[in-house]
C-alpha positions as CSV (number, residue, x, y, z in Angstrom):
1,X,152.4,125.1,119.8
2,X,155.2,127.8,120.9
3,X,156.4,128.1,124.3
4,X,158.1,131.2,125.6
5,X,159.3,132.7,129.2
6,X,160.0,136.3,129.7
7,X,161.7,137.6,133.2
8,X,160.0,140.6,134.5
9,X,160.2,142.5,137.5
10,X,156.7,142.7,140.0
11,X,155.8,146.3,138.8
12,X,155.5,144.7,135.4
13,X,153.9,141.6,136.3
14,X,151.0,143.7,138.0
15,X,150.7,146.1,135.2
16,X,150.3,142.8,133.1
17,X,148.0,141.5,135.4
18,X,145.6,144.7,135.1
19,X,146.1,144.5,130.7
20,X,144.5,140.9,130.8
21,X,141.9,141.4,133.6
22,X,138.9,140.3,132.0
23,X,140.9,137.2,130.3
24,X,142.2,135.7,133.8
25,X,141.1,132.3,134.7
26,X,139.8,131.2,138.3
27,X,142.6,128.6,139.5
28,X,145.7,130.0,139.4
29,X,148.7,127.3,139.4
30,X,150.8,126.8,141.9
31,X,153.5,129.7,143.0
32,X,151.8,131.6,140.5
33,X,150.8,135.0,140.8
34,X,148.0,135.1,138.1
35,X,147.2,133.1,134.6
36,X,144.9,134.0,131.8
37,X,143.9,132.9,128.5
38,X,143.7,134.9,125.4
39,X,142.2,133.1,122.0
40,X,145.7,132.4,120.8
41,X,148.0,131.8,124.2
42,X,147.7,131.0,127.7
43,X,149.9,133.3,130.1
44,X,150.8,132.3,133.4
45,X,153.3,134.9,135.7
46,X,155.1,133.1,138.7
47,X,156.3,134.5,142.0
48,X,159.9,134.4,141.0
49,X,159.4,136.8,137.8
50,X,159.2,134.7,135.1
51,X,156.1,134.8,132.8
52,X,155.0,131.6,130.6
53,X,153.7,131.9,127.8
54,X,152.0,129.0,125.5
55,X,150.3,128.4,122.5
56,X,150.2,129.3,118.9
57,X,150.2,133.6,119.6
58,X,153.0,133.2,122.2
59,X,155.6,135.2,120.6
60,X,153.7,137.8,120.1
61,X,152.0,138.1,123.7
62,X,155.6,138.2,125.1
63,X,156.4,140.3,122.9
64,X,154.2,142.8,124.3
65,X,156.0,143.0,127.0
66,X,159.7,143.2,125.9
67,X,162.6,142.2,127.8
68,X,164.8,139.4,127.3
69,X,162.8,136.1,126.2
70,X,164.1,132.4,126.4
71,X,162.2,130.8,123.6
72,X,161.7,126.9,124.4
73,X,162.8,124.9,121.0
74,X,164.0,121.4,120.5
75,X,168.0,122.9,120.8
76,X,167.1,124.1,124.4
77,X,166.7,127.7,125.4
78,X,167.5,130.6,123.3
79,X,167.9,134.2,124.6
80,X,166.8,136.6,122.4
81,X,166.8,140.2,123.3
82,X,163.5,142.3,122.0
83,X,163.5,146.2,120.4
84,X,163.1,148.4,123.4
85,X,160.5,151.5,123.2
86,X,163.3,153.8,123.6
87,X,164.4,153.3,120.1
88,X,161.5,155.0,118.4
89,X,162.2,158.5,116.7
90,X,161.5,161.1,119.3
91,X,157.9,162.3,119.0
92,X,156.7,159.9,116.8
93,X,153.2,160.0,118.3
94,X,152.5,163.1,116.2
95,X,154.6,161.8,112.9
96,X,152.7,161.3,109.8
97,X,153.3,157.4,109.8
98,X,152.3,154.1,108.3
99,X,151.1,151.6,110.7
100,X,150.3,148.2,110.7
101,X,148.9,145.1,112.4
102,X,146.8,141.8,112.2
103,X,144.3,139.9,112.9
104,X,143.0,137.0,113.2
105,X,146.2,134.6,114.3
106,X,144.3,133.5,117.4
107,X,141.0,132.6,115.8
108,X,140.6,128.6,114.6
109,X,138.2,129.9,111.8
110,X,139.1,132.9,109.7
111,X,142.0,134.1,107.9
112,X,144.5,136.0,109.0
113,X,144.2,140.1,107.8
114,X,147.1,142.2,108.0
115,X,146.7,145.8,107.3
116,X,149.2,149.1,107.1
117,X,147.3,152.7,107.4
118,X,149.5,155.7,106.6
119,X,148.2,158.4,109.0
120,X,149.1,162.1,108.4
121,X,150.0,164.2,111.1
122,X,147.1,166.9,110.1
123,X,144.7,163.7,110.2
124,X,145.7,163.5,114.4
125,X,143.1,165.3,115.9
126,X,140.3,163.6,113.3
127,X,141.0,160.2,113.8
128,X,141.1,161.2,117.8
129,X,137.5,162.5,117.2
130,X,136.2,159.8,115.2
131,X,137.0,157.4,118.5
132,X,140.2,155.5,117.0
133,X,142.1,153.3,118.9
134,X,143.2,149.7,119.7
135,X,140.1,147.1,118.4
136,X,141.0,145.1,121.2
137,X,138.6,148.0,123.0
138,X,136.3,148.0,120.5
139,X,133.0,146.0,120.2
140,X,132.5,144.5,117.0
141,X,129.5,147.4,115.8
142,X,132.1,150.1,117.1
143,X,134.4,149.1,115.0
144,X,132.5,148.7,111.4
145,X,131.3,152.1,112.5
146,X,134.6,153.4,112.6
147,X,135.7,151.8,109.8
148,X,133.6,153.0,107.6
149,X,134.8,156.4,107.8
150,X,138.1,156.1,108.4
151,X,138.8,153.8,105.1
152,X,138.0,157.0,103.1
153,X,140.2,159.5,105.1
154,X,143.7,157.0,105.4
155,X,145.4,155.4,102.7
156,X,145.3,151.7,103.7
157,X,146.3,148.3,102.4
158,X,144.4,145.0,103.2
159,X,146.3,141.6,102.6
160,X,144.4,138.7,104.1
161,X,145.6,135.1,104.2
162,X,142.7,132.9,103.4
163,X,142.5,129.4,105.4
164,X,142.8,127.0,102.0
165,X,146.0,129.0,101.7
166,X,147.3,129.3,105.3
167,X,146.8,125.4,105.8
168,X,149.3,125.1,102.8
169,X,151.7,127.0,104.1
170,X,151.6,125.8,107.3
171,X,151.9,122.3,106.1
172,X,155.0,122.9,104.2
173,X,156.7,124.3,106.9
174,X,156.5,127.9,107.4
175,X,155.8,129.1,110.8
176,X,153.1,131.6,111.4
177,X,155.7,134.1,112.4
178,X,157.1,134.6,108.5
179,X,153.2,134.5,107.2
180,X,152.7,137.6,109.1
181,X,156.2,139.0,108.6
182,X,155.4,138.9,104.7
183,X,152.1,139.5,105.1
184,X,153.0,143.0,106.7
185,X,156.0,143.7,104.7
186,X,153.6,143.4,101.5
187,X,151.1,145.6,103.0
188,X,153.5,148.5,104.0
189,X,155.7,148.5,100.2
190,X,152.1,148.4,99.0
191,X,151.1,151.7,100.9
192,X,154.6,153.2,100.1
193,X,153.6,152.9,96.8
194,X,149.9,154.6,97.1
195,X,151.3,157.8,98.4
196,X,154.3,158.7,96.5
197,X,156.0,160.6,96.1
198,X,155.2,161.2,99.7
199,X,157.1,159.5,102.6
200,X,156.6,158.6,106.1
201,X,158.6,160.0,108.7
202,X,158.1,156.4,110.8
203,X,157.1,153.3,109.6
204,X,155.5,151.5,112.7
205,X,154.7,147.3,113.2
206,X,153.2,146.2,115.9
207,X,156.0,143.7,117.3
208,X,154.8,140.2,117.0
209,X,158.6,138.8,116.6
210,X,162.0,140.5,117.4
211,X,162.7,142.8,115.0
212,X,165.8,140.6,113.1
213,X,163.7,137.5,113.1
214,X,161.6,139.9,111.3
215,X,163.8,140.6,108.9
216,X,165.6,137.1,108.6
217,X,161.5,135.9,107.6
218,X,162.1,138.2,104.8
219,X,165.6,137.4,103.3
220,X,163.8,136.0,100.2
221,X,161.4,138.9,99.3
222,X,162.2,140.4,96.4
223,X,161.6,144.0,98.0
224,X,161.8,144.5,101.8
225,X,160.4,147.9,103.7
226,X,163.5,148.4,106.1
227,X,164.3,152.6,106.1
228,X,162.1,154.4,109.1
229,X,160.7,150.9,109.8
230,X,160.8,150.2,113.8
231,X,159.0,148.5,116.1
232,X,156.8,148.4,119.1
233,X,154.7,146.0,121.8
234,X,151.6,147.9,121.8
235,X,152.3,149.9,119.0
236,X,148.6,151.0,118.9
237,X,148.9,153.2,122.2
238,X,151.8,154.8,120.1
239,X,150.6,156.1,116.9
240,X,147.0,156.0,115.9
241,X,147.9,154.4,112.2
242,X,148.5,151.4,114.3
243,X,145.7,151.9,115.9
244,X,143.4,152.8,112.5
245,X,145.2,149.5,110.7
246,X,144.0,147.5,113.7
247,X,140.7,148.3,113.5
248,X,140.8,148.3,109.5
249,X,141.7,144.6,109.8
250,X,139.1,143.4,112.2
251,X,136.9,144.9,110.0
252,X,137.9,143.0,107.1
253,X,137.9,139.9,109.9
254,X,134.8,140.6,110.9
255,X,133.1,141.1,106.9
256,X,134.9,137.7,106.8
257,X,133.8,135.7,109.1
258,X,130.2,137.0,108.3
259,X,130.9,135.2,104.9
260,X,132.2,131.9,106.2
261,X,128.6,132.0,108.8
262,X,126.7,132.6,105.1
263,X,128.4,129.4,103.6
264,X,128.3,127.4,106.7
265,X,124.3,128.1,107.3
266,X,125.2,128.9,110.7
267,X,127.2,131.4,112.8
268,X,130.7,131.2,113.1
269,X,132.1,132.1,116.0
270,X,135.3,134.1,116.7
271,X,138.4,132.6,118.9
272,X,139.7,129.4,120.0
273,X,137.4,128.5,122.5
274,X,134.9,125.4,123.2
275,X,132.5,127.4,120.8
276,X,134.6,126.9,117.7
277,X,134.7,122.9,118.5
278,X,131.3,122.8,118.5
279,X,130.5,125.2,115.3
280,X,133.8,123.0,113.7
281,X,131.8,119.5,114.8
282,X,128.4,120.9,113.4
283,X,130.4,121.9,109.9
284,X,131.7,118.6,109.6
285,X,128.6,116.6,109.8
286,X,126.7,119.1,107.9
287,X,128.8,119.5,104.9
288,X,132.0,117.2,105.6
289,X,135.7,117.2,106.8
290,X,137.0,117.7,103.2
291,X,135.4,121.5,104.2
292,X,137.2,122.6,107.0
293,X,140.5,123.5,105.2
294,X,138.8,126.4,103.6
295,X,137.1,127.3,107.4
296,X,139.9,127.0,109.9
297,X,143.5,126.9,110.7
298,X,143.9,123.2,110.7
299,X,147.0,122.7,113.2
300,X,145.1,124.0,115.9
301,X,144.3,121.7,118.3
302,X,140.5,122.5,118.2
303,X,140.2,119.9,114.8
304,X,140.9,117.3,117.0
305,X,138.6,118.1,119.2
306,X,135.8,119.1,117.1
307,X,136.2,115.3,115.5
308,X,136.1,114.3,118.8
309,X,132.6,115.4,119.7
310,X,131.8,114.4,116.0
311,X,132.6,110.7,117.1
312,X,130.9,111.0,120.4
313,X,128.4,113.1,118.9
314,X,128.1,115.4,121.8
315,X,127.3,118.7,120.4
């Protein structure tokens, strides 16, 4: 589980403070000035400006928020500086663009889906019409809505990283953080390739890493997306083919998880929280623990506790 603390100024921590309003918890700690919980990372901002973050989405959550982040490994602190907004191309809101982000890093059961969306300028005004922006404002029936149209207007592509798959990976060592950074490489070369000869004039990820972590995940790709690419903390407030490949891959999320309820008998729940123990505890009586590699993200610490209640049987 990845720790990280940001240093932000008061301005900041209220504006972060209004952004994760309906995820803030009761009982604040002490000296703090607010803490909340998001399926993937708890986030707790103190009085003297510094901003915790902790849990298995924690680089990404601070790197929402850019400045300089001390990332908590076993060699002590390590500053690492993150891409500042003000090195996007001038006017890139109204760029023709490929965009991309993923879902699904949070949530025990599920894959993870990663999806780019190249966006044409003329296509603007449309996708404003049709309602698109971030999923994270979006209702689940919204979305598929959406979806459903705009998958026919953008040129998209969908890589999704299936559990069986993610556990092996995970187990042998690679972090979450190159997953997603080949995951969206893949998915951007692989719209490159759909509209050529055409080009983008920006390339836009939502910035779940600093940029040359990024890139370092990548050093053994045999092709790597690197001219226009830049980044962004919430990218989808920038361009809307952010915004369309969000909600593109919580549709695919959503289709999937629908799946995994049809093969379970039951219905899976989304997240990390006390539901998915008890929906992991029920799968395991019902059909065994040799099942959940293909159902969840095993590292998470909700397998221990779903075998807990299995032992207790309290669910």
């Amino acid at each position: 589980m990845g720790n990280v603390v940001i240093k932000l100024g008061i301005n900041e921590i209220t504006e972060m403070k209004k952004y994760y309003s309906k995820q803030l918890v009761e009982k604040n700690p002490p000296g703090s000035v607010f803490s909340a919980k998001t399926p993937g990372c708890v986030i707790t901002a103190y009085n003297s400006g510094k901003v915790l973050f902790q849990g298995n989405d924690s680089e990404k959550e601070a790197g929402r928020w850019g400045s300089v982040a001390l990332s908590a490994g076993a060699g002590g602190a390590k500053k690492v500086v993150s891409s500042a907004k003000g090195d996007l191309p001038p006017g890139i809101s109204q760029m023709s663009a490929i965009g991309s982000d993923e879902v699904g890093t949070g949530d025990f059961f599920g894959p993870i889906t990663v999806v780019a969306a190249y966006v044409k300028k003329e296509h603007i005004p449309l996708l404003k019409e049709l309602g698109v922006r971030d999923s994270k404002d979006l209702n689940d029936e919204k979305i598929i809505a959406i979806a459903k149209v705009i998958k026919d207007v953008v040129p998209f592509s969908l890589m999704t990283l299936k559990n069986d798959k993610y556990n092996k990976l995970q187990q042998s060592g690679m972090s979450q953080g190159k997953m997603k950074a080949i995951l969206h490489n893949q998915a951007i070369l692989n719209v490159l390739e759909k509209i050529a000869p055409n080009q983008p004039e920006a390339i836009l990820i939502d910035q779940f890493v600093q940029p040359s972590t990024y890139f370092q995940h990548l050093k053994s790709q045999k092709a790597i997306a690197k001219e226009k690419v830049c980044f962004s903390t919430k990218a989808e407030g920038i361009h809307l083919a952010v915004a369309a490949a969000s909600i593109l891959a919580r549709y695919a999320f959503v289709q999937y998880i629908d799946k995994l309820s049809e093969a379970a008998g039951f219905k899976i729940p989304k997240g990390a929280g006390a539901q998915v123990d008890v929906a992991a505890a029920k799968l395991i009586v019902s059909k065994g623990r040799d099942i959940l590699p293909s159902f969840v993200k095993l590292h998470f610490a909700n397998t221990d506790k779903a075998m807990a209640l299995v032992n207790k049987r309290k669910f």
